[in-house]
C-alpha positions as CSV (number, residue, x, y, z in Angstrom):
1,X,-2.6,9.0,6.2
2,X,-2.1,11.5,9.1
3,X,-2.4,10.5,12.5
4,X,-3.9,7.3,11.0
5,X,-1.8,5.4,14.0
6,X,-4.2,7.1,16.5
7,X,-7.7,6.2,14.9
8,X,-9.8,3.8,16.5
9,X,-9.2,0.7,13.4
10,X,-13.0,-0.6,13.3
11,X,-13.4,-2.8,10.1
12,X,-16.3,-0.3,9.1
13,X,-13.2,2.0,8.7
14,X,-10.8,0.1,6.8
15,X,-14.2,-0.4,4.7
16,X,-14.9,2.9,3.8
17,X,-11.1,4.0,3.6
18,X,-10.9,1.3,0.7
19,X,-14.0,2.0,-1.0
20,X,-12.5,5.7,-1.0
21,X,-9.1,4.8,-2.6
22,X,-10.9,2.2,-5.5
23,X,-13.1,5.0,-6.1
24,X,-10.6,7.4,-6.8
25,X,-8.2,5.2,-8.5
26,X,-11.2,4.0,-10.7
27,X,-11.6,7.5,-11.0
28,X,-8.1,8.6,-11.9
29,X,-7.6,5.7,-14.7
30,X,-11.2,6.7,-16.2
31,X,-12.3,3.0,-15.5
32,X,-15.9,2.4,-14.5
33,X,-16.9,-1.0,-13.3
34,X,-18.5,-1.2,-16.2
35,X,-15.3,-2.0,-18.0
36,X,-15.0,-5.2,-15.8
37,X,-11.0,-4.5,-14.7
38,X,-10.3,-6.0,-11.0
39,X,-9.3,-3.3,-8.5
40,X,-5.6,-5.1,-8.1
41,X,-5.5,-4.0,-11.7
42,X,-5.4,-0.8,-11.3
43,X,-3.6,-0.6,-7.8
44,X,-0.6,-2.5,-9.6
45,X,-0.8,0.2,-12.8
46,X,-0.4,3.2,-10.3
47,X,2.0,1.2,-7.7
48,X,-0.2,1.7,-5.0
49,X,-0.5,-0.4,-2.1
50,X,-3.9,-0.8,-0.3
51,X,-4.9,2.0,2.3
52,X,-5.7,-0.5,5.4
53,X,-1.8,-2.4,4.8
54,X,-0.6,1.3,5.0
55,X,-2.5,1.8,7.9
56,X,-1.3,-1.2,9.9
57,X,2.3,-0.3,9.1
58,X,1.7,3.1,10.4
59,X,0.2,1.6,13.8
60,X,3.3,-0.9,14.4
């Protein structure tokens, strides 16, 4: 997340930064919603953590 420290950090934001990442991980695992898996599902599979704790370590 480049220069993520210097964005303004409006919840509408962090919102569409994590709708973003599920999307794409969704994406990458060719899951829809369809299938019913939770989104904490497939973070843990890939080891990712979610975008907005990223960005909060990156601002401290």
């Amino acid at each position: 997340m480049y220069g993520a420290e210097c964005w303004p950090a409006t919840k509408d934001v962090e919102t569409l930064l994590s709708v973003m990442e599920t999307k794409m991980l969704r994406w990458t695992a060719g899951v829809t919603r369809m299938d019913r898996i939770r989104n904490d599902a497939i973070r843990q599979k890939f080891g990712v953590a979610p975008t907005t704790d990223k960005m909060r370590e990156a601002r401290l």
